[in-house]
N, C-alpha and C positions, 0 to 999 in steps of 0.2 A: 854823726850823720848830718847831711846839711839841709837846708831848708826846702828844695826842692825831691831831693829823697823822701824825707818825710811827707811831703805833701801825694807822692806817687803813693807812700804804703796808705795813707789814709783813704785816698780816693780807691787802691784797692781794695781793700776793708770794706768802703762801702758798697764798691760795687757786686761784691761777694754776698755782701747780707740783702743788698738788693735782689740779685737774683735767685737769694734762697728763699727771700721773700714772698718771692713770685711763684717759684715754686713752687710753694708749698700752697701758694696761693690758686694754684691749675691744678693742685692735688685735692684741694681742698673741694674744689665743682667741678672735677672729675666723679670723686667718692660721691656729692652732692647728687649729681646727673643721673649715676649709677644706683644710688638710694631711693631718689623719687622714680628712675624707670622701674627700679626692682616695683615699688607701692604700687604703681601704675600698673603694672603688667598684671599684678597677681591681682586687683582690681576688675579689672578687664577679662582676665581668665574665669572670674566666679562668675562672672555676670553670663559670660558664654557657657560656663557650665551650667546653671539655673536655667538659663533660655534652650538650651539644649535639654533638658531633663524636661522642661514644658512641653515643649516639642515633642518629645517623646509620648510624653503623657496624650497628650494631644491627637496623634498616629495615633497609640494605643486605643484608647478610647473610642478612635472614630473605624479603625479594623475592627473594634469588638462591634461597633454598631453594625458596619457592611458586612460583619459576618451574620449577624442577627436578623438582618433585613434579605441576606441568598438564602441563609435557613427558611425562613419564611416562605418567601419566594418559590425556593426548591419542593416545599411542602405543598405549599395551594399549587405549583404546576404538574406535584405530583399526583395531588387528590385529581387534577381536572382530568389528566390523564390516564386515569384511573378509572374515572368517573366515562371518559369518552369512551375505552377499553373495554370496560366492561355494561355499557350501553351496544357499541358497535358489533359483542359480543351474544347481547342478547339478541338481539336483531338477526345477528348469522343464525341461534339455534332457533330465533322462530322460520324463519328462510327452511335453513333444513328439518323443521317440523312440517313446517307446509312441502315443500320439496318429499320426503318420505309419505305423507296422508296421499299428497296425488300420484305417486308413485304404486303406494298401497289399491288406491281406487285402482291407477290403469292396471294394476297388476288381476285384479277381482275382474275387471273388465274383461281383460283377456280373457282370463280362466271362464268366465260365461259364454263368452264367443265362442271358444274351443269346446265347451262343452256342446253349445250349440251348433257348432260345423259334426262335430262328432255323433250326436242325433241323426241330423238331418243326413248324416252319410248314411246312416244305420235306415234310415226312412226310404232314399232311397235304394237300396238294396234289397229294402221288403218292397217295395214297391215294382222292382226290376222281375224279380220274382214272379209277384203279382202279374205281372204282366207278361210273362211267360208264362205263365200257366194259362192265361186268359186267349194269348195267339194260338196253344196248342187246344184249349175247348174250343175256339173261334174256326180254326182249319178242320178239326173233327164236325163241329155240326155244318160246316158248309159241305164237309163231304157229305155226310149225310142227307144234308136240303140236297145236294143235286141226285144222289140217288132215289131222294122221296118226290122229284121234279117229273127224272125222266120215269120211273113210276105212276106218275099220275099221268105225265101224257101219253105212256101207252096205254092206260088203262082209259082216259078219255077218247084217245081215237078207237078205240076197240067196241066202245060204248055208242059213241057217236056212228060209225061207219064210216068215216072219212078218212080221207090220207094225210101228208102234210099238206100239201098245195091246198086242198078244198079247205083247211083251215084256215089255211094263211089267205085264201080268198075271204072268205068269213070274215076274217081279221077288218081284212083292208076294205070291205066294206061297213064294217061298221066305225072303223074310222073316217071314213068317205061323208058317212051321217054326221058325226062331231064336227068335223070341217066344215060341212055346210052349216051347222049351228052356232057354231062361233064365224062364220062369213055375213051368217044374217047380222050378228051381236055386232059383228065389226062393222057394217052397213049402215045400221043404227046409232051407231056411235058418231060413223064421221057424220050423220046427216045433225045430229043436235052438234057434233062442232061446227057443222054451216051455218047454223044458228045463231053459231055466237064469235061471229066472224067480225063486232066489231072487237068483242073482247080481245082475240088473239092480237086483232092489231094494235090494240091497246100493248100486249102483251110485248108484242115485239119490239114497239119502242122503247119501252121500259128498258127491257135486256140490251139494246142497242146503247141507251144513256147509260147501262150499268158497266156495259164492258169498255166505253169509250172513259169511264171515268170514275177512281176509285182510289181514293187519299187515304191514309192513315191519322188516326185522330192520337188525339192528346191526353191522359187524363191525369186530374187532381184529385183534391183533397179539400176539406174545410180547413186542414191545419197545414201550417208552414213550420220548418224547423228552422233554427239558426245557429250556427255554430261557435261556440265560444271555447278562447283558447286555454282556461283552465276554468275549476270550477270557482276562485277566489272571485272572479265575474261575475258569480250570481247573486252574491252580497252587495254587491256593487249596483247591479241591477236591481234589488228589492232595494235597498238604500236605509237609511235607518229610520225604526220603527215603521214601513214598507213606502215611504213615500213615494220612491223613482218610482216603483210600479204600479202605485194607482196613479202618479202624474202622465205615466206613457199608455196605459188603459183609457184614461180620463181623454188622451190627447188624440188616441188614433182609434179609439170605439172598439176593441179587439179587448179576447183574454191573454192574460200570458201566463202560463204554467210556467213554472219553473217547481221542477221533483228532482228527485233522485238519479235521475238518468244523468248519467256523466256525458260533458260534453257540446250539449245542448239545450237551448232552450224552445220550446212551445210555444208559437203565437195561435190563437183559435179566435175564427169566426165565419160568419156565414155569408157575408159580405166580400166575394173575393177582393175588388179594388183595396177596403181598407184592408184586410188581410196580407195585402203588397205592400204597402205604405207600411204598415208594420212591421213586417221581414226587412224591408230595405232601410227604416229608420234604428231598428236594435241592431242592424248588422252596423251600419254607420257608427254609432253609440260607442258599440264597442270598440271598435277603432279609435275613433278620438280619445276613450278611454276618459272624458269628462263626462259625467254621467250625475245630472241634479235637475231638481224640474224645468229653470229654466232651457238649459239648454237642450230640454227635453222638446221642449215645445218651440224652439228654435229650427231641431231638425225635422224634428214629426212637418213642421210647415213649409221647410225645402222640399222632402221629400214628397208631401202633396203636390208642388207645383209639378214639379218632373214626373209625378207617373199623369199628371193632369195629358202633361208635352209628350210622354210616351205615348197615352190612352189616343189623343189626336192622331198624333202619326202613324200607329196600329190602325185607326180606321181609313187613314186617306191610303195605307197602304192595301188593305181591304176590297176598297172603294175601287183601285187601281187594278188589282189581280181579278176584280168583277168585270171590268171595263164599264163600272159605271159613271157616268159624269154629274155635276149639277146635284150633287147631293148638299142638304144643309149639313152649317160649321156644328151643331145640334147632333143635326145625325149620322157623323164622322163621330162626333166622341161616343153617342151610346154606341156604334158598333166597335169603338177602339173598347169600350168598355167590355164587351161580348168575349174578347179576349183572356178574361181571368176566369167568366162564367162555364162550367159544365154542365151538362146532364147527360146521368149513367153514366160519368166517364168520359162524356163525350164535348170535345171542345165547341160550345157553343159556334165561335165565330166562323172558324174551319167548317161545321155542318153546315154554315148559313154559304159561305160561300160554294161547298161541293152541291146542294140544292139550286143555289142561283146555275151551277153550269148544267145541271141536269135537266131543270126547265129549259134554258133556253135551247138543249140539246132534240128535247123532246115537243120543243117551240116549231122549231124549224124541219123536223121532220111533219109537224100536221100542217104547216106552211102557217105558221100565225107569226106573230111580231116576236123575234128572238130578245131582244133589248128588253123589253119591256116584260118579260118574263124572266130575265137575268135580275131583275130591280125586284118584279115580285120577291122571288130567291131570296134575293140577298136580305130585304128587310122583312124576310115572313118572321121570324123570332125578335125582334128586335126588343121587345117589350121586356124580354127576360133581363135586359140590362136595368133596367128598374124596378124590378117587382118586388125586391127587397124593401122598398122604399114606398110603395105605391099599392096602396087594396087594391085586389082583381086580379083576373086571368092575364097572362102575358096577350095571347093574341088581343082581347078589348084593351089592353093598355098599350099594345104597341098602335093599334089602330086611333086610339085615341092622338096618340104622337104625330104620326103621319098624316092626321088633319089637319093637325096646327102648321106643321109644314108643306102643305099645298100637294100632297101626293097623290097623283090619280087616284080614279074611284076605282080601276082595277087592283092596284095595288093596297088601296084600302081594303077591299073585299078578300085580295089573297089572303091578306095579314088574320083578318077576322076569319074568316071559314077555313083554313089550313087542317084545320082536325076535323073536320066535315061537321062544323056548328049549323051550318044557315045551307039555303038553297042555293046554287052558285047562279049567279045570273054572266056570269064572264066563264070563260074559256081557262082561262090562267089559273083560276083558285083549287078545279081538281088539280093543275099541274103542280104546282104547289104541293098541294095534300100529296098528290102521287113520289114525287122526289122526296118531300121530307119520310115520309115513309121507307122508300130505298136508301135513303143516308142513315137511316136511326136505325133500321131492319139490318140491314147489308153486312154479309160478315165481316167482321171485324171491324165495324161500326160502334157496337157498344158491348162492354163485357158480357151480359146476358146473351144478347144474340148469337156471339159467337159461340159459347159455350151450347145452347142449342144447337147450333149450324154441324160446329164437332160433332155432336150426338149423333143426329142425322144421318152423319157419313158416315158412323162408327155402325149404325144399328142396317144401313145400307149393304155395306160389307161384310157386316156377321152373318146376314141376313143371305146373302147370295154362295159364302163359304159352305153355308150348311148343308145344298145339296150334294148329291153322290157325285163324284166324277171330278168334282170342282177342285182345283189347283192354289188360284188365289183371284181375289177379287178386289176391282179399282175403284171406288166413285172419283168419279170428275165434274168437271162443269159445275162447281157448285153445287152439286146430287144430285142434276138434270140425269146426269146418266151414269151405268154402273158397268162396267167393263170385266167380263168374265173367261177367264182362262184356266182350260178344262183340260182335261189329260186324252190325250190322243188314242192314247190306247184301252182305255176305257168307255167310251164316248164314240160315236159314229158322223155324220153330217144330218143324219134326220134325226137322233135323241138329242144332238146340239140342238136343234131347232125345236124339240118340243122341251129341252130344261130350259131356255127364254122366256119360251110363253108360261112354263111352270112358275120359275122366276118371277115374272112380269103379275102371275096374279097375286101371287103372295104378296108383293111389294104394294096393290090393292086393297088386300081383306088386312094389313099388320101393320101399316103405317101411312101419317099424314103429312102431305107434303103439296106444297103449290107446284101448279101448273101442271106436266108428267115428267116422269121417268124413262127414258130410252136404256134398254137393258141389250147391251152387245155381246154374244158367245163367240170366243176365239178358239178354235181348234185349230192347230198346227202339227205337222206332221216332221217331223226332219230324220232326213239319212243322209248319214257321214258316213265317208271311205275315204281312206289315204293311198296313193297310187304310190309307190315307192320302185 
């Protein structure tokens, strides 16, 4: 082998163990790579199983809380609803215990009614009875009166010796005498009414001022109510330990009730202005729904000024509907004031002006100064606006007023002698007297009167039903006069004429009444036929 042969096998030699060197060397961090990934991995894998198992634990533990905390949960909403259930439950059976008790009542109620209709049926059936039996003894004894009639007057003319005729002369002159006696009575009568002919004409003016003029009045009360919208207001309104309600007492002079009455509260006084001021200040109150002394005393003092600005404008408009002029800025507000004041019901201010138009109605028919009897009018009460306030009589206090304000001395004098105090030395103070009397008397002036005046008319027409013949009976005119309507066939034209005057005196001897009575008998005759 030669030198270069040898040299190729050793350099392959070595190149063979070179690359088995290598080899083995990529096998060797291969195996290397795959040993530490194997460590690594299964490293890596416990750690995610641990963390996985915390995790679990971790769920676990926090489901068994959420589930502890709905148990909970489910149980308090089951108690509350439980607890709501059988609240809304009781409630239904008190509802239908109350609903069955008044059921129960209307039920008893009824059965009392029914028993009561079923009486009173039975009542009248005996009474129906009654009362047939009563028409058939009533038809028996009249038959009888007229057989025991015409009985006696053949027995008196047989007695007598006369006929019919010389009777019925007899008759008619002895009524011939009664006519002439009641002709003298009547003679005598109109001559003491010429007598007193100024009275009538007194009279007729009066009636003249009455029919020409006739308002309806007003009336009140010492107490006002106020409305509140639930009763949690009234706690509100006394305030704690009651302060609101003695600061709004303290503030506007008035009481305030507050009871049991749902809905409402109570202001009381006798003072109507502040009585207004009060009403309109709790009615305010509540609205704002601030309610503490201050602001108590905030509104109590608005609401003074504004009824101050009502009370003015009430009297200028007073003043105005009088056609009075040149009245003082004084005596606009006491008459705005007259505005809250009654007596009997009767609205002061309203009576002061329907007396000022009556005077001066009753002015100008005696031809005296009408103006100046409208002014009397109007301020004759004036005093009552203060008398709350001021010792004495209204008339010496309103008279006193009207001095300071420069008012004629007739007008002073109306103001004083209106209830007939003093002598009148002026013309105007009976007119005065006289109107305040038709305003305060006048039906339906003040609740007494009226309910007399009703009387009057009731005991008018009882009074004229009750004789024979009679149909039905009217008063009019105020119970001037009574209007009677008689039955045709019952009743002739001369017994109308003498049930009048029968009428007429009875309404003399059984009842009191001003001025007279004119008693009218209507007899009417009517026939119908249809021409077909």
């Amino acid at each position: 082998m030669g030198p270069h042969a040898l040299a190729v096998a050793v350099l392959s030699v070595g190149l063979f163990e070179g690359s088995l060197v290598g080899l083995l060397g990529f096998l060797v961090g291969v195996g290397g790579c795959i040993a530490i990934y194997t460590i690594l991995n299964k490293g890596t894998r416990l750690a995610a199983r641990r963390e996985a198992e915390r995790i679990i634990d971790e769920a676990r533990q926090r489901a068994d809380q959420t589930l502890q905390q709905a148990k909970v949960d489910a149980k308090e909403e089951y108690l509350k609803r439980r607890e709501d259930f059988e609240r809304e439950s009781a409630n239904t059976r008190n509802e239908l215990k109350d609903l069955e008790r008044r059921l129960s009542k209307r039920e008893d109620l009824l059965d009392r009614k029914l028993e009561e209709v079923a009486n009173k049926e039975r009542d009248l059936r005996t009474k129906a009875k009654e009362i047939e039996q009563s028409e058939r003894t009533l038809q028996a004894k009249q038959a009888h009166l007229d057989q025991v009639l015409a009985e006696q007057r053949d027995t008196l003319l047989r007695i007598t010796g006369m006929n019919m005729d010389e009777a019925r002369e007899l008759l008619l002159k002895r009524l011939d005498r009664e006519m002439e006696q009641e002709t003298a009575e009547l003679i005598e009568k109109r001559l003491a009414e010429a007598k007193e002919t100024a009275d009538d004409k007194a009279r007729n003016v009066i009636i003249q001022a009455i029919q020409r003029y006739a308002a309806e009045q007003t009336c009140e009360g010492t107490v006002s109510t106020v409305e509140i919208p639930s009763d949690d207001m009234k706690g509100r309104v006394i305030g704690r330990e009651g302060r609101n309600i003695r600061a709004f007492e303290k503030a506007t002079g008035v009481d305030v009730i507050v009871d049991d009455t749902p809905g409402v509260i109570v202001v009381s006084g006798f003072d109507p202005v502040r009585r207004e001021v009060a009403r309109m200040s709790m009615e305010r109150l509540i609205q704002d729904g601030r309610i503490h002394p201050a602001r108590i005393e905030e509104i109590v003092a608005e609401t003074q000024r504004e009824v101050d600005r009502q009370i003015l404008d009430v009297g200028k408009k007073a003043a105005l509907q009088a056609n009075i002029h040149n009245l003082h800025r004084k005596e606009l507000e006491l008459l705005g004031r007259l505005h809250f004041r009654t007596s009997y019901g009767q609205n002061v201010l309203q009576h002061s002006i329907e007396v000022a138009y009556l005077c001066q109605v009753m002015a100008d028919e005696l031809g005296l100064d009408g103006t100046l009897a409208r002014r009397c009018g109007l301020l004759h009460d004036i005093g009552k606006a203060v008398d709350h306030e001021v010792e004495g009589s209204h008339p010496q206090i309103g008279a006193e007023l009207c001095k300071r304000f420069n008012e004629p001395a007739e007008v002073i004098e109306a103001i004083t002698g209106h209830h007939g105090d003093l002598l009148a030395r002026f013309p105007y103070t009976p007119l005065v007297a006289a109107a305040d009397a038709i305003s305060a008397s006048r039906p339906g002036g003040r609740r007494e009167s009226l309910e007399r005046y009703t009387r009057r008319l009731e005991q008018l027409e009882e009074l004229a039903v009750g004789f024979n013949g009679v149909r039905k009976a009217y008063a009019i005119q105020a119970g001037r006069e009574v209007r009677v309507i008689v039955d045709a066939n019952r009743l002739d034209d001369k017994a109308s004429v003498k049930l009048a005057r029968d009428i007429a005196k009875k309404i003399e001897q059984e009842m009191t009444y001003p001025g007279e009575v004119k008693v009218t008998v209507l007899r009417e005759v009517r026939a119908v036929e249809y021409a077909r």
